[in-house]
Structure formats: structure tokens, C-alpha cells
C-alpha positions in Angstrom: 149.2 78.3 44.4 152.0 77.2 42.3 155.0 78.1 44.3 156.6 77.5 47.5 159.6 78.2 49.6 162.3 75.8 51.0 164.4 76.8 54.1 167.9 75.5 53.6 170.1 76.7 56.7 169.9 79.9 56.5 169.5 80.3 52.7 165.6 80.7 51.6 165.7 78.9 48.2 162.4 79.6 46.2 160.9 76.8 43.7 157.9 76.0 41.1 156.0 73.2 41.6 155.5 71.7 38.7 152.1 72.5 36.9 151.2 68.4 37.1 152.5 68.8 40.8 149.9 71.7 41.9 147.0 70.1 40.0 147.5 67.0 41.9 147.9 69.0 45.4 144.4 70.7 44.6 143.1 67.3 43.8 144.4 66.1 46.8 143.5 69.0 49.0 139.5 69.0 47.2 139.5 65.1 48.5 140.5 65.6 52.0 138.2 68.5 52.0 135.4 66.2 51.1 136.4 63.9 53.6 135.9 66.9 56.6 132.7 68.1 55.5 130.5 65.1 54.2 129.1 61.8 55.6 128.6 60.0 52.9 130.4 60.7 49.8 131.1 58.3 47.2 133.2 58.1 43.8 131.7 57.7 40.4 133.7 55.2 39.0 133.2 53.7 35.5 136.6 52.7 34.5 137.5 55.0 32.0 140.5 57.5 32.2 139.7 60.3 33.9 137.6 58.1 37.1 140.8 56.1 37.4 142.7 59.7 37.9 140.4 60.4 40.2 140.7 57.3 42.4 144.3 57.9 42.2 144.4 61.2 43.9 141.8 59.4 45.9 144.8 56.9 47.1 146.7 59.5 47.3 145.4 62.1 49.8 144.5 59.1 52.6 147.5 57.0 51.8 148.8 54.8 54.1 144.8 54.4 55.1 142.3 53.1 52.7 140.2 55.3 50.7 137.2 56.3 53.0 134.5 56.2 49.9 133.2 53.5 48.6 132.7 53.8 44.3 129.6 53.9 42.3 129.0 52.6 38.9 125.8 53.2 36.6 126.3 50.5 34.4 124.4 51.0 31.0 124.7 47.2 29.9 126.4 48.4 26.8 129.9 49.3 28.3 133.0 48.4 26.5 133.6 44.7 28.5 138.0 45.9 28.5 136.9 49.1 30.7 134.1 46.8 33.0 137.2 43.9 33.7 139.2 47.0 34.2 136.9 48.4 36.3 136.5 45.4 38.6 140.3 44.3 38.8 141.0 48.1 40.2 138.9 47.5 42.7 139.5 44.1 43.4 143.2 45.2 44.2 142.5 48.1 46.1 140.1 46.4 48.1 137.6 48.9 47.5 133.4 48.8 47.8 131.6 49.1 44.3 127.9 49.9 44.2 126.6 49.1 40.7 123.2 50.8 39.3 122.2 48.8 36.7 120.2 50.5 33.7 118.5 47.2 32.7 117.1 47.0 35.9 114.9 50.1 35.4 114.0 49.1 32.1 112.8 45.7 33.1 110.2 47.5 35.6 109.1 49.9 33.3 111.0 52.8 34.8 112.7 53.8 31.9 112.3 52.8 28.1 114.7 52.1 25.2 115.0 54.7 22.9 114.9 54.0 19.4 118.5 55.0 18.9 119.6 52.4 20.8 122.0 54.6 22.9 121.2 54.5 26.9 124.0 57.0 27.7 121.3 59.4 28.4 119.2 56.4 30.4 122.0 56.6 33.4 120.1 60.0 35.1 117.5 57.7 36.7 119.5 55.4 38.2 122.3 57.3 39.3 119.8 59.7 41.3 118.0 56.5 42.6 121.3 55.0 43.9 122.0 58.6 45.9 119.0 58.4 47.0 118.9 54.9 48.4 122.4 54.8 49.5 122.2 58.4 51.2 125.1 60.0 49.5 125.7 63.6 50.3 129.0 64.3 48.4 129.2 62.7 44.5 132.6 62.9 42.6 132.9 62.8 39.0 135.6 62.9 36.6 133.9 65.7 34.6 136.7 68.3 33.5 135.9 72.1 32.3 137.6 71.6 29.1 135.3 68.7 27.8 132.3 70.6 27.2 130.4 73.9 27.5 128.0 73.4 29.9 130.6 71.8 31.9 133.0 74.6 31.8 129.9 76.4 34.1 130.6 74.1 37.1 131.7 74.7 40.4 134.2 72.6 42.2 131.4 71.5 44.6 128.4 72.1 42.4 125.1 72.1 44.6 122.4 69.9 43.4 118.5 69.9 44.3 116.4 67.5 46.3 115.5 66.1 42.3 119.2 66.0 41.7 118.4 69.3 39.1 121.2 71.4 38.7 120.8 75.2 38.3 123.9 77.3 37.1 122.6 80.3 39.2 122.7 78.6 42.0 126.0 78.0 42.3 128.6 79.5 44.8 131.9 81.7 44.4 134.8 79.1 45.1 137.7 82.2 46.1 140.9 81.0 47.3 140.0 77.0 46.9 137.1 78.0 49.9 135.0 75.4 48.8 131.5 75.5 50.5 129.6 72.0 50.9 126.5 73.3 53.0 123.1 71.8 52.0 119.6 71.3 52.6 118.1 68.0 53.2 117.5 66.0 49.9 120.2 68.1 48.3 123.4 66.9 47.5 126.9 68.2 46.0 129.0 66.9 42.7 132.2 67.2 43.8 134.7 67.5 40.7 138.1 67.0 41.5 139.8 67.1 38.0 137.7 70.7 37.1 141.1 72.5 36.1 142.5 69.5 34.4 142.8 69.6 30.5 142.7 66.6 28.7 146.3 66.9 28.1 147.4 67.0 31.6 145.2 64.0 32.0 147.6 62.5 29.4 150.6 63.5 30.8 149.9 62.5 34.8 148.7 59.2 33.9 152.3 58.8 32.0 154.2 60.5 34.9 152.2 58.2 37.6 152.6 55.3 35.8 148.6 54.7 35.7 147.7 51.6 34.0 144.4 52.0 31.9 142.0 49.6 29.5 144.0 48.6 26.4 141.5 50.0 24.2 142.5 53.8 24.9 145.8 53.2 22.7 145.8 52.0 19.3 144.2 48.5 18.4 142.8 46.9 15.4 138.5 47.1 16.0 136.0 46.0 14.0 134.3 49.3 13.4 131.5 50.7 11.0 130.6 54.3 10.1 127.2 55.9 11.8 126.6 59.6 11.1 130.9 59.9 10.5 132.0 58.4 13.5 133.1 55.1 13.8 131.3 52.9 16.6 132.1 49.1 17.8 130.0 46.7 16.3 128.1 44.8 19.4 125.8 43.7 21.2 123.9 46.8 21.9 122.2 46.4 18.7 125.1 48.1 15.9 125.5 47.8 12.9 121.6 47.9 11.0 121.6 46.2 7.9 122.4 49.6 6.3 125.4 50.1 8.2 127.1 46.9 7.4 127.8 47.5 4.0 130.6 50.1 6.4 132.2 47.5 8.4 135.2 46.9 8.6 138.4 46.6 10.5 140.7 49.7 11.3 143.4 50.8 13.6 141.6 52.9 15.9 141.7 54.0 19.9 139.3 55.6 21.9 139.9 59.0 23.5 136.9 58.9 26.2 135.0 55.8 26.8 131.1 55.4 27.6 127.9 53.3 26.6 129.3 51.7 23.2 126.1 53.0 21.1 127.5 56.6 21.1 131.1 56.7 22.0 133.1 56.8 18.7 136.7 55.3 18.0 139.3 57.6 16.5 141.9 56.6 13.6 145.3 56.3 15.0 148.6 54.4 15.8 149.4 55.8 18.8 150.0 53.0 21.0 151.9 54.5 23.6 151.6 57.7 26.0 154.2 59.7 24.1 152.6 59.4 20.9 149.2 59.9 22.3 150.4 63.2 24.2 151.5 64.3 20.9 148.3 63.6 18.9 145.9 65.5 21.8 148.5 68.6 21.6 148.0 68.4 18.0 144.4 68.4 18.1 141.6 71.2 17.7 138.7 68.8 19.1 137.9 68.4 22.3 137.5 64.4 22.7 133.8 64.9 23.6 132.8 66.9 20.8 134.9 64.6 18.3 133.6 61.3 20.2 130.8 61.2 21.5 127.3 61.7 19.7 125.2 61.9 22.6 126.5 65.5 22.6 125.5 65.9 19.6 121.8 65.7 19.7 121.4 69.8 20.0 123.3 72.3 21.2 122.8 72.2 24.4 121.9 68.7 25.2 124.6 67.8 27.8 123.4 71.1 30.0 119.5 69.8 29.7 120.7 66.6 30.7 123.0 68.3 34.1 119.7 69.8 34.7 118.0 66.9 35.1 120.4 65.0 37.0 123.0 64.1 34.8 126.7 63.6 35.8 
């Protein structure tokens, strides 16, 4: 619903809400709703853009009281280290809970292997579904937005997931008039997505209307990048660049438009440094900042629905 009525005397003077305005009271309403019908929901939380939206509506819709979630984090050991001190000074100041599941972990007991890409992007399935599991949540949000990617423009709102953490598109339930329904069986669990009507562009323009204060390395930077399969990656730790790639190293003005494990996440050449100039890039655009960022989804076709079918965010 986008508009309202305001009683004034005995005048009855309509009025908009703003689009921003009703995509925040949905967000705000799909959080409270949460709140009513789970026990124990938590917030995926990685530091990057679109979580810290989310936390904010989060702050938001229980505000004076504290957020009643506590935040998870599957932490690939390759994350950008601006977005992880990010990360931990939000919740430091909000005075929030973080559960982190680390991805080394499971590869130091054999759980899960290295894959000769070097990317573990795809790794996080195993221990996000191990930290549900363990911790007993029954309600998951995530940051994931309809206009990222096509298998994501499938989900529900509350998007019903197996006792294996599987999802199946038929499965899925008609969400009329924001009725959102959160029933399940034991084992199962619900992805809750809060930001499903968002565009990226929206995402822009709330952050810049809020005020929302986000890792340095989403506006433009000088970065010590080098070219892999035409995108330009960080060089790092993780194991970038090979001796073939450092014949393309070098240092550009760049910024990131999504963030995630460092081995697939590509910068973009740019100068917009601030959120006016960035708004005016992403309007400007005709790539979605998934498919022009981030190679994991590029690996077929349909790799990010075979990952959501096994567990994925």
C-alpha cells in the first residue's frame, strides 16, 4: 500500500508515501511479523550493503527496544578485512550477538575441501546449514533482493526450506496482501527476505536518505587489482594473483558494487566517491551488480539456483 489518509479537522487530506517510505514500512512490517511467529530467528549479517539495510529496518521496527535476533556470519576466511572491522564495529555499537561459522573450520576436519579455483563462496552452504542446525533457528533473513539474480527473482518473502536446508521453487506459498505464512515442519526452516522488492537502486538511495554509514571500499578507492577472466579481483591472501596473472597487476581507481569472499567478487572502474555520484552510475547501468561482479555466478547458467537448492542463501 502506497497511500494513506490524514484527518485534519474536518478536512480528509490524502497523501503518497514516498516509494522509499513504503518499502521501508513493508520491511518493517515483514520484521515484526517475524518476530510474532518464530522462536528463533536470526539475521544473516556479513557486513556488506544490503545486511547493514537490513539490520537497519531491523532497529527500526523494535526501536526503543533492542533488536530481538541475534546475527549470523559464515565467514569464508577470504572476506574483504574493511567489511569484517565493519562488520564487528556495527555490532559492537549496537550491542548485538554475532554467531560466526567459520569455513576453515570445516575444511580443517575434512568436511569440506578447497576447490582448485581458490574461491569458497560456494563453501558457505555447509556451514551456514550446520549453524541452523546447532543453534535451532527457525526463521533466517537475508539480504537477497529479486533484482540481483534469476533464480532469486523466484523467491518468496518467507521462502520455506527442507529439513536439508533444500529449497524447491514449487513448494513455495502465494504471499496475497503481505499474508505471509511461516508454518513448518520440524527440521524445516524459513528464509525470510526483507529487502525482496528492493532494487539496487533504492538500496542506493535509502542508505543516502538514512544516513547509513557503510565500508569505505563500496565508493571509489585506489586498489591494487589484477585482471582474472575480465574482472578485476584484489590481490590477497586467498591465493590471487598466479604467476600468470601478475604480469596484470596494477593499481586502479576502482569500488565495489556487492561485496563477498575476495576470490570471486570483482571491483568496478569508477570515481564515484560519494552517494550522489554512485546513484547516478547504477541508474546509468544495464548490469545488474551480480552478473557484472561476481564470477561465482558465472560458472553456468543456473549455478546460483543449484546452489539455493542445496542450501545456499
Amino acid at each position: 500500500m502506497t497511500s494513506a489518509t490524514v484527518v485534519s479537522g474536518d478536512t480528509d487530506e490524502p497523501y503518497a508515501l514516498s516509494h522509499l517510505d513504503a518499502l521501508e514500512s513493508e520491511g518493517v512490517h515483514i520484521f515484526r511479523e517475524v518476530a510474532g511467529e518464530f522462536e528463533r530467528p536470526v539475521i544473516l549479517f556479513s557486513g556488506g550493503k544490503d545486511s547493514i539495510v537490513m539490520l537497519h529496518l531491523a532497529i527500526k521496527a523494535f526501536a526503543p527496544g533492542p533488536v530481538p535476533f541475534s546475527l549470523l556470519h559464515v565467514d569464508t576466511g577470504h572476506n574483504f578485512p574493511e567489511v569484517l572491522a565493519h562488520r564487528d564495529a556495527v555490532v559492537e555499537r549496537h550491542n548485538l550477538r554475532l554467531h560466526v561459522a567459520h569455513v576453515q573450520d570445516f575444511i580443517d576436519d575434512g568436511t569440506l575441501r578447497e576447490r582448485p579455483d581458490g574461491t569458497r563462496n560456494p563453501l558457505q552452504t555447509v556451514p551456514l546449514l550446520d549453524a541452523i542446525a546447532t543453534n535451532r533457528f527457525d526463521a533466517v533473513f537475508g539480504g537477497g533482493r529479486r533484482d540481483e539474480e534469476k533464480a532469486r527473482a523466484k523467491e518468496r518473502v518467507f521462502s520455506l526450506r527442507d529439513e536439508f536446508g533444500g529449497w524447491d521453487p514449487r513448494r513455495q506459498r502465494p504471499e496475497l496482501w503481505q499474508l505471509y505464512n511461516g508454518r513448518h515442519s520440524p527440521g524445516e526452516h524459513v528464509r525470510v527476505f526483507p529487502l525482496s522488492n528492493w532494487t539496487e537502486l533504492d538500496v542506493w538511495q535509502y542508505i543516502g536518505h538514512e544516513k547509513i554509514e557503510l565500508p569505505a571500499i563500496y565508493y571509489a578507492h585506489q586498489r591494487e587489482v589484477f585482471d582474472r577472466n575480465g574482472m578485476w579481483l584484489s590481490a590477497g591472501h586467498w591465493g590471487g594473483p598466479t604467476d600468470a596473472e601478475q604480469q596484470t597487476l596494477q593499481t586502479r581507481t576502482v569500488r565495489y558494487r556487492t561485496v563477498g569472499d575476495m576470490s570471486c567478487t570483482g571491483a568496478v572502474d569508477s570515481h564515484a566517491d560519494t552517494n550522489d555520484a554512485i546513484i547516478t552510475e547504477i541508474a546509468a547501468s544495464r548490469l545488474t551488480e551480480r552478473g557484472a561482479t561476481r564470477a561465482d555466478d558465472k560458472m553456468s547458467e543456473a549455478a546460483m539456483e543449484d546452489r539455493k537448492r542445496e542450501g545456499y542463501f
